[in-house]
C-alpha positions in Angstrom: 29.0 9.9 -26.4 25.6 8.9 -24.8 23.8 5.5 -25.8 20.2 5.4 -26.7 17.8 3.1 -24.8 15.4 1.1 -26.3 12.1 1.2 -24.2 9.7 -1.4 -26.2 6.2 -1.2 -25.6 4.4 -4.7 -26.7 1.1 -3.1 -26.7 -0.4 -6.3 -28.6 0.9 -8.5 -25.6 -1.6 -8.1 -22.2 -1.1 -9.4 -19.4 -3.4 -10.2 -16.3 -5.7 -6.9 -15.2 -3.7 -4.8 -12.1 -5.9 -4.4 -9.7 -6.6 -0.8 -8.1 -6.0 -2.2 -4.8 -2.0 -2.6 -5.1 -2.9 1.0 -5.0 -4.2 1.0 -1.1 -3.3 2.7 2.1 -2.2 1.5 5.7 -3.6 3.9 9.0 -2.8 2.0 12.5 -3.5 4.0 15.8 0.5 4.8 15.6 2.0 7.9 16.9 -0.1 10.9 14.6 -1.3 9.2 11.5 -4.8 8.6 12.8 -5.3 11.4 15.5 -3.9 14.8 14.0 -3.2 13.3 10.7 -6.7 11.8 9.8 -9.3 13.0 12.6 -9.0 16.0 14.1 -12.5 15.8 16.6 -14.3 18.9 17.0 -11.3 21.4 16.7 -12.6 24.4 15.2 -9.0 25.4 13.9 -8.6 22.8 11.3 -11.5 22.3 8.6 -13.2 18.8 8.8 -15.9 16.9 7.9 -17.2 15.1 11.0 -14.2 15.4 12.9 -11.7 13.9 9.1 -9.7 16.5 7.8 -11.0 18.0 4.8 -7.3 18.7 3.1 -6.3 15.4 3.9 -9.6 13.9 2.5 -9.6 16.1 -0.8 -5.8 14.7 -0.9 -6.1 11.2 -0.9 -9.4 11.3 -3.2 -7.1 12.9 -5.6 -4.5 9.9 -5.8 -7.7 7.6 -6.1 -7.1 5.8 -2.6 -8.9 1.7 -3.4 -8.7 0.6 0.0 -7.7 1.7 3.6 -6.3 -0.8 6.4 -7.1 -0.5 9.5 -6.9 -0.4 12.9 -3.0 -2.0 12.7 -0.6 -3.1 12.8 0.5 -4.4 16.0 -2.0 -2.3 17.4 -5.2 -4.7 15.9 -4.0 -7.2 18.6 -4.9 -5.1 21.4 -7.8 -3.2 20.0 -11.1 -4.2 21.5 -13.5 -2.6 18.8 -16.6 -2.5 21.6 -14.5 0.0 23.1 -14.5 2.4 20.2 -18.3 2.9 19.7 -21.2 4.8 21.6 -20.6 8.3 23.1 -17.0 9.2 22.6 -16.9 11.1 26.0 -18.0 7.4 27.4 -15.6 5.3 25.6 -12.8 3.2 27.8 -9.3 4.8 27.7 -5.9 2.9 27.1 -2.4 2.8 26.9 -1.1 2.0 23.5 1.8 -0.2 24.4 3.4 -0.8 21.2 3.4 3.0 20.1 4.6 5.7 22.8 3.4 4.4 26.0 0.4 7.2 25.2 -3.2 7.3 25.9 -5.9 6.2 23.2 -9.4 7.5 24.3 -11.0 5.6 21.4 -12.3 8.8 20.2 -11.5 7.3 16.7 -13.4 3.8 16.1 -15.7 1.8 13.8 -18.0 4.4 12.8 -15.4 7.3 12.4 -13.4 5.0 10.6 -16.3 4.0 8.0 -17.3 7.7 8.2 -13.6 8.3 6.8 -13.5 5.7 3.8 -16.9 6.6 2.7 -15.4 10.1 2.4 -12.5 9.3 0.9 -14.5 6.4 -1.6 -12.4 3.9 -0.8 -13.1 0.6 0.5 -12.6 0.0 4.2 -10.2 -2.9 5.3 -10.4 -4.1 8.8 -8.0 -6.3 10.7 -9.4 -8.2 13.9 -8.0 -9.4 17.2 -6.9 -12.4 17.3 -3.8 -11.8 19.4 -5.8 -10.6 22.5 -9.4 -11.3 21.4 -12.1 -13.8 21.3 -13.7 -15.9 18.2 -16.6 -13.9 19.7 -15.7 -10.7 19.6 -14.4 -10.9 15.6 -17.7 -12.8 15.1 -19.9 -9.8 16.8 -17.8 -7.2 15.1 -18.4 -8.2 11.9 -21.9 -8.4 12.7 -21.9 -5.2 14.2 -20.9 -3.7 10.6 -22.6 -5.7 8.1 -25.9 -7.7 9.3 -29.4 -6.0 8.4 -31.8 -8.3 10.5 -32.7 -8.6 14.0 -29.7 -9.4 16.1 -27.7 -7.8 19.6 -25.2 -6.3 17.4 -27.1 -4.6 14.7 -29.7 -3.0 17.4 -26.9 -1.7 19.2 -25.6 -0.3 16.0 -28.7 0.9 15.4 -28.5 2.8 19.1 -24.9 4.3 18.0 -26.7 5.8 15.1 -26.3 3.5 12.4 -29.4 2.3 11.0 -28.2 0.6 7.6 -25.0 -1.9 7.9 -22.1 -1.0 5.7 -20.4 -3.3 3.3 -17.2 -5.0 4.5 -15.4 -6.2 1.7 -11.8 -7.6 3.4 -11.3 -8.9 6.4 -7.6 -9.6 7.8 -7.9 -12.5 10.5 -5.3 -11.3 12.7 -1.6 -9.0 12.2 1.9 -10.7 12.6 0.8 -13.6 14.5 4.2 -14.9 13.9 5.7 -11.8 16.0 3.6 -8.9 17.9 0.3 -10.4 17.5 0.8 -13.6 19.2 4.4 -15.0 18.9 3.0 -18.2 17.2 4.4 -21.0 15.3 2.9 -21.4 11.7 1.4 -24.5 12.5 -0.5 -23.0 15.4 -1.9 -20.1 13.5 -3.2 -21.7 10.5 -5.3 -23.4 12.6 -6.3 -20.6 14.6 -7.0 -19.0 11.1 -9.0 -21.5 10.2 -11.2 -21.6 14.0 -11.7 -17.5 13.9 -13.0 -17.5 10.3 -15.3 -19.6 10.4 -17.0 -17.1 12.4 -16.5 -14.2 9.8 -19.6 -14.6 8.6 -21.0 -13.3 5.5 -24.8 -11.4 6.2 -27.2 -10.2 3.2 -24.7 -10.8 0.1 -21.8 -9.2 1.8 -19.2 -10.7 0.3 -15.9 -10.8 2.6 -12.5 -11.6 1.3 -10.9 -12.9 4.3 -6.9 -12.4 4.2 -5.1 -14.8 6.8 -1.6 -13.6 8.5 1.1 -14.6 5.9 4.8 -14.6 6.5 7.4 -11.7 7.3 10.0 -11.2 4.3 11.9 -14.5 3.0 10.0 -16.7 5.3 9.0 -19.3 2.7 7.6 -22.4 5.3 5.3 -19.9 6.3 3.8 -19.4 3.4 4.0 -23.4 2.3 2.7 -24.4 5.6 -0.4 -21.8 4.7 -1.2 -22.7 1.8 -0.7 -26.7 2.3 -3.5 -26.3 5.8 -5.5 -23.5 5.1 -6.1 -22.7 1.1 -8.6 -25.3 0.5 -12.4 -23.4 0.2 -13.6 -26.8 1.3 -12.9 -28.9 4.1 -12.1 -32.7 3.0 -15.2 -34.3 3.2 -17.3 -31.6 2.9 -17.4 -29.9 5.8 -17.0 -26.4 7.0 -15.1 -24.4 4.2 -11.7 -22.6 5.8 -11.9 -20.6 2.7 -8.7 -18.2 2.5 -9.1 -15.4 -0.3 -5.5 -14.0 0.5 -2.5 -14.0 2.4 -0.9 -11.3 3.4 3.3 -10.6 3.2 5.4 -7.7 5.1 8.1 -6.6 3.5 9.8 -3.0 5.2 13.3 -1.4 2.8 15.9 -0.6 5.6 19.1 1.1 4.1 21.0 -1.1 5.4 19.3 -4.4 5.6 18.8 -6.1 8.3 16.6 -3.7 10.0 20.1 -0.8 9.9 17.8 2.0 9.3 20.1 5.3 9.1 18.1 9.1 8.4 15.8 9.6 6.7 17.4 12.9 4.8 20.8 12.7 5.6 22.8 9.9 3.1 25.3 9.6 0.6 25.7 8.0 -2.9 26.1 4.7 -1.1 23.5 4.5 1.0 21.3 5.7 -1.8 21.9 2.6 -3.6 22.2 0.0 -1.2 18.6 1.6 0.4 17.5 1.2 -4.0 18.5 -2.0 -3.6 17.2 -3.3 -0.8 13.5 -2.2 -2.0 14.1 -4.2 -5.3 14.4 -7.5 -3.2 10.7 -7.5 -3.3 10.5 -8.5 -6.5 12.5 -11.6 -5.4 10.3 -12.2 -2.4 7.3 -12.1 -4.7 8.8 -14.8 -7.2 9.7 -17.1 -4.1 6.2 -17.0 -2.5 4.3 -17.3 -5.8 6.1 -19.7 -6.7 4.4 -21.9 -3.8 1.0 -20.4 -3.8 1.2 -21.6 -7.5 1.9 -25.0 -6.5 -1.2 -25.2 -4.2 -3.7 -22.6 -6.1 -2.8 -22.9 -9.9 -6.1 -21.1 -10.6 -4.4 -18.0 -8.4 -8.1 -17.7 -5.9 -5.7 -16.9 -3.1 -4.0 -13.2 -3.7 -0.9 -12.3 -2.1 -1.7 -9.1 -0.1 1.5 -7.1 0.6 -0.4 -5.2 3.6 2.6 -3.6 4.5 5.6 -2.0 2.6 8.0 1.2 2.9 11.1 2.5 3.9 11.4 2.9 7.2 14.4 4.8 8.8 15.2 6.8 11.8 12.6 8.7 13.5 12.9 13.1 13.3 15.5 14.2 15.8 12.9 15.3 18.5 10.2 13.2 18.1 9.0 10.7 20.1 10.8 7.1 18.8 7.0 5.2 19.0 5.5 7.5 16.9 8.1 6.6 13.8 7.9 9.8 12.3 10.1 10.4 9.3 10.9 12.7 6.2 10.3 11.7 2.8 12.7 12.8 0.0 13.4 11.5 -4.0 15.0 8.0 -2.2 11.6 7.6 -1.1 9.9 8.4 -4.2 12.3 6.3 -6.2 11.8 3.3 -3.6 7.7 3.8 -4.2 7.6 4.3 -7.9 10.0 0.9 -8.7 7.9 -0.8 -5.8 4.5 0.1 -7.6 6.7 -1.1 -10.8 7.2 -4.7 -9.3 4.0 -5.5 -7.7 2.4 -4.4 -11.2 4.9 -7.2 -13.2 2.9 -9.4 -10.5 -0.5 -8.4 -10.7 -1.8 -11.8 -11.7 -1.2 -13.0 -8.1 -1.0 -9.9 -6.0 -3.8 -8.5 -5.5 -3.6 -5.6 -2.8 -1.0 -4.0 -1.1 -1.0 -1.1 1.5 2.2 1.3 1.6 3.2 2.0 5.6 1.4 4.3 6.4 -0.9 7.0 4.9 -0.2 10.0 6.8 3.0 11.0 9.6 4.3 7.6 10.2 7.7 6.0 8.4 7.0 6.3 4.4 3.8 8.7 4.5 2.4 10.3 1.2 1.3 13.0 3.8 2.9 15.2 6.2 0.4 17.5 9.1 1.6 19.9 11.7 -1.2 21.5 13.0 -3.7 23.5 10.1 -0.6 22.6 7.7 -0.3 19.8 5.7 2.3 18.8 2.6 2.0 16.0 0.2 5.6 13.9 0.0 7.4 13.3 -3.2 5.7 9.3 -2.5 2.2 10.8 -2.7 3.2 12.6 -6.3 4.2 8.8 -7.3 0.9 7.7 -6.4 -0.6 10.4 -8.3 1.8 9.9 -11.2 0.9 5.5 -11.3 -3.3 6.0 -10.2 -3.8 5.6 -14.4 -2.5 2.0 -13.8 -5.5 1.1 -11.7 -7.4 -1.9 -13.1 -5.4 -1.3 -16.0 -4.3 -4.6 -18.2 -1.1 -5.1 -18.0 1.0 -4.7 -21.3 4.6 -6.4 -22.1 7.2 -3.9 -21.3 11.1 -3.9 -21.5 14.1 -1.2 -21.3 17.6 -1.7 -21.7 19.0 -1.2 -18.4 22.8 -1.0 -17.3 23.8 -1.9 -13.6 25.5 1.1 -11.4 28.0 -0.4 -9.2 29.0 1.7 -5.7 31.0 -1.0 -4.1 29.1 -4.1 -3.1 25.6 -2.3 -4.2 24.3 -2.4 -8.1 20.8 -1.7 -8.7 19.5 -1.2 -12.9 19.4 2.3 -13.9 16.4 2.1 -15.4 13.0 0.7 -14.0 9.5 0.3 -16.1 5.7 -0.7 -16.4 3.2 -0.2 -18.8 -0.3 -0.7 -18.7 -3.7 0.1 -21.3 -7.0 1.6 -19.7 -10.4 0.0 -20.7 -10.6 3.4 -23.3 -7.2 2.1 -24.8 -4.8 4.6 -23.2 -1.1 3.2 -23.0 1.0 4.7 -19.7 4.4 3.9 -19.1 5.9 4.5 -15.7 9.5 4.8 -16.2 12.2 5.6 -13.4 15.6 6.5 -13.9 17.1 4.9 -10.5 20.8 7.0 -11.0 21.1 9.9 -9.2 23.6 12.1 -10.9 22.7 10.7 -15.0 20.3 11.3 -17.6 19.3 8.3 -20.0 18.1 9.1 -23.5 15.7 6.5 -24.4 13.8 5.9 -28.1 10.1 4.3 -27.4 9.2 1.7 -29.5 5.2 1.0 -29.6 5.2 -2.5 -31.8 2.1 -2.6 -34.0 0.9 1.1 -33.3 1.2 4.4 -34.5 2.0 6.9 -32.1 -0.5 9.7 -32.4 0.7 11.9 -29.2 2.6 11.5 -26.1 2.3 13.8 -23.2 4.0 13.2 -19.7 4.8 14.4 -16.2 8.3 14.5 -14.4 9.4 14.2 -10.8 12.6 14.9 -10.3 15.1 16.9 -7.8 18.2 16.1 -6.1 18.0 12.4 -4.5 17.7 13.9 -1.1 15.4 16.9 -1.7 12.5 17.0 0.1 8.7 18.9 0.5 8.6 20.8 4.1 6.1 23.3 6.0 8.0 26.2 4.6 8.4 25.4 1.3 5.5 22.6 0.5 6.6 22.3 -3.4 9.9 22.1 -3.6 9.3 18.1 -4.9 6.4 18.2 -7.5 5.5 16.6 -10.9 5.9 19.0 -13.7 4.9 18.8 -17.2 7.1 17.5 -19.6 6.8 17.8 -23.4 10.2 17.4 -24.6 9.5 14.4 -26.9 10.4 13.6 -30.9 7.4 11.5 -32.4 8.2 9.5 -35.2 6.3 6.8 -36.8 5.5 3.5 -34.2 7.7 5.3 -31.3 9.1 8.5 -29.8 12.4 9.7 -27.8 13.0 11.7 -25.3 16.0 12.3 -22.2 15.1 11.6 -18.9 16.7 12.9 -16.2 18.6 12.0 -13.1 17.0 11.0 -10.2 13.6 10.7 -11.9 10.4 9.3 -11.9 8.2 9.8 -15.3 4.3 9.6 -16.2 4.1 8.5 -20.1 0.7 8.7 -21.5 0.6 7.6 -25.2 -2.1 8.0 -27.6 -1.9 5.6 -30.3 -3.5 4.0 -33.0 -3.2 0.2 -34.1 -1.6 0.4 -37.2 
C-alpha cells in the first residue's frame, strides 16, 4: 500500500528574495566550451552572430542566463587581457598550460566576450589576474571596459572600435589563489585582495561588486580568516575602504568523493546515490560558511558566490583528458535540480553561483559537434527553475523517507517553492529514487487553489540526449493532478524532476 506525502506550501511565510544570479553560467578558455561551443569566428558553416553561435545564443536566452563568468578558471591566472584585443590576426598566441597543452590565438577576448553577453542579455562577470598579473594591468583592464573620459585605456578602446564603455557589474579579484592561481596561504591573499582592489576602480556610476577568492569545499579558516581581514567597507581609521561585496566558494560532486570521479554514463544503483549524496553536502558547506560570514556581516553585505559547481566525472573515451568533456544524463539533472533546490533555501546569503561550465566541459547544459548542438537534461532543469529568479522565497516542506544502499542514504524527496512579483507560486519538486514513484497531496495553507499546471523530466537515471537522438531527455507536460479545496495531489515519478505552477487565491 503506497503512503501519501504531505508537500505543504506556507505561502503566507516569505523568505528573503532569490536572486536570478544563483541562476548564472561559468565559460573558461577550457578544452571546447569557448571556441566551437560559444564562438565559432568567421566559419560560414555554422550560423553566428559576429562570430557567437546563434543556436547556442537563442538557447541560453531561453533559460534566462543572469550572469556569465569569465575568462576562468585556472585559466584567469594566465590570461593577459591586452593580448585579447585589436586585430585578431595580430593578437599574441599561447599555450594554454592548464587545459590540453593547446594553442589559444586570443581570437576570443574582451570585446567578443561583451559582444556575447550583450547577446545573450546577461550580465558579464570578469575574473582578473592576480596569479600572473600586475595591480596595473587589473587596474587598466577595468578601465579599458568601463571609463568614459579621456584616458590611455579608453582611447585605445576607442581605436579597437569601442566608442562607449560597457558596464561591469562583478569583478572576481583573482581564481583559487589558494591552489592554481597562486598556491597562497589565506593570510597572504587577503591582503593581496585587499592591494589589487583598491585599484578596481569604479568610473561614471559603474557600480562593481568586487568578489574576492574564497575557500575550496570545507575549508572553514579560509573563509574566517576572509571575513575577519578583508569584509570591513572601511579601513579602521578611515582610510582606504577594502570593500569585499562577496566571496566566492568551489564546491565540484565527485561520485566518489574525494575527487573518485567514475563515467559519466556508465553507473549502478550505488554509485547513483553515493554521486546524490555527495551533491547534497553543499547544503552543509553552505550552513558552515554562513555561519561565519554571519558572525562578521550580520547585515549579510558580503554574498557567498558559489562561482563554481557540478559534477565532474571521467572525460569521453577519446577525448583529450584537458578538455574535461563529459555526458550528461538524469544523475546529472537530479544533482542540478536539488543543487538549485539548496542554494535557493540559502538565498538570503548566496547571492550568485555559476554551474561548471556552460557548454562541452564537465556538467554542461549544452553539448556542440560541429553545426549540431543538444541541450542536456541539466539545461531542461534550468529551464524548468528560471520562474524562481528574483522570486521571494516561500516556506516549503515534504515528508521525505531516507533510501539506504549500503553506506549511502540520500531523502527521496527534494523541494523549493517560491512566489513571482505577479503572485505565481512554483514548486520545484524532485523525486531523488530511481526505480519509485511518491504520491504526494499539496497543501497551500491560507489559499485556494484555482489551477495547477506542471512539467515533468523524467527517464531512466542514466538516459541521456545525444547527436542522434537530441530529445530522448525532455520536459513534458503533466496534467495529471486532483484539485481540491486549499491543495491538490498528484504521483510523481521515478527518477524525476517536476515544474509546479499554482494559481491560487488567498482565501
Amino acid at each position: 500500500m503506497k503512503v501519501m506525502r504531505r508537500l505543504i506550501i506556507n505561502a503566507g511565510k516569505k523568505g528573503d528574495r532569490i536572486n536570478k544570479n544563483i541562476y548564472g553560467h561559468f565559460s573558461e578558455h577550457l578544452g571546447r566550451c569557448i571556441y566551437e561551443g560559444m564562438f565559432v569566428g568567421s566559419d560560414l558553416k555554422i550560423p553566428h552572430i559576429n562570430g557567437m553561435r546563434k543556436d547556442v545564443v537563442d538557447a541560453l536566452k531561453g533559460i534566462k542566463v543572469p550572469v556569465l563568468r569569465w575568462p576562468g578558471g585556472c585559466f584567469a591566472d594566465e590570461y593577459h587581457w591586452m593580448d585579447g584585443i585589436g586585430p585578431r590576426e595580430q593578437r599574441k598566441k599561447m599555450i594554454n598550460t592548464h587545459w590540453g597543452g593547446v594553442v589559444e590565438d586570443n581570437s576570443f577576448g574582451t570585446h567578443e566576450f561583451l559582444e556575447l553577453c550583450d547577446q545573450i542579455g546577461c550580465d558579464p562577470y570578469i575574473t582578473g589576474n592576480v596569479g600572473s598579473g600586475s595591480v596595473r594591468e587589473m587596474s587598466e583592464w577595468v578601465e579599458y571596459i568601463s571609463f568614459d573620459g579621456v584616458s590611455p585605456m579608453a582611447e585605445l578602446r576607442r581605436e579597437n572600435g569601442r566608442d562607449k564603455p560597457w558596464k561591469l557589474p562583478y569583478f572576481g579579484v583573482g581564481n583559487e589563489s589558494w591552489g592554481c592561481g597562486g598556491n597562497m596561504c589565506v593570510q597572504k591573499y587577503a591582503q593581496t585582495y585587499r592591494h589589487y582592489q583598491t585599484y578596481v576602480r569604479e568610473y561614471d556610476g559603474n557600480k562593481i561588486a568586487k568578489i574576492a577568492c574564497g575557500p575550496n569545499s570545507d575549508d572553514y579558516e579560509w573563509t574566517e580568516t576572509m571575513m575577519d581581514l578583508c569584509h570591513s567597507r572601511e579601513a579602521l581609521g578611515g582610510g582606504q575602504s577594502f570593500r569585499m561585496d562577496g566571496l566566492s566558494l568551489h564546491f565540484y560532486t565527485f561520485p566518489g568523493g574525494a575527487k573518485e570521479r567514475g563515467k559519466a554514463t556508465v553507473f549502478d544503483e550505488a554509485k547513483y546515490y553515493q554521486t546524490l549524496g555527495e551533491a547534497l553536502r553543499i547544503d552543509t558547506l553552505l550552513n558552515g560558511h554562513c555561519f561565519i560570514m554571519d558572525k562578521y556581516d550580520p547585515e549579510k553585505r558580503v554574498g557567498l558566490v558559489v562561482d563554481e559547481w557540478g559534477a565532474w566525472y571521467d572525460v569521453e573515451e577519446g577525448t583529450n583528458p584537458g578538455f574535461l568533456y563529459q555526458q550528461n544524463t538524469m544523475r546529472d539533472a537530479v544533482v542540478a535540480a536539488i543543487t538549485l533546490n539548496i542554494f535557493n533555501s540559502h538565498c538570503g546569503r548566496v547571492t550568485m553561483a555559476n554551474i561548471a561550465q556552460t557548454v562541452n566541459v564537465l556538467q554542461a547544459v549544452i553539448l556542440t559537434r560541429e553545426e549540431k548542438m543538444l541541450l542536456t537534461p541539466t539545461y531542461h532543469v534550468f529551464d524548468l527553475y528560471k520562474g524562481h529568479q528574483d522570486s521571494v522565497l516561500l516556506d516549503s516542506y515534504v515528508e521525505a523517507q531516507d533510501i539506504c544502499t549500503g553506506e549511502h542514504s540520500v531523502p527521496d524527496l527534494h523541494v523549493s517553492a517560491s512566489q513571482s512579483e505577479e503572485g505565481a507560486i512554483l514548486a520545484t519538486l524532485v523525486n531523488l529514487s530511481h526505480d519509485k514513484a511518491q504520491d504526494i497531496s499539496c497543501i497551500l495553507s491560507d489559499k485556494r487553489v484555482k489551477s495547477v499546471r506542471a512539467r515533468l523530466l523524467t527517464e531512466k537515471m542514466d538516459a541521456y540526449n545525444e547527436f542522434d537522438a537530441p530529445a530522448r531527455v525532455t520536459p513534458q507536460p503533466f496534467d495529471k493532478f486532483t484539485v481540491s479545496g486549499d491543495g491538490f495531489s498528484f504521483i510523481i515519478p521515478p527518477c524525476a524532476v517536476m515544474e509546479i505552477m499554482v494559481e491560487a487565491v488567498t482565501v
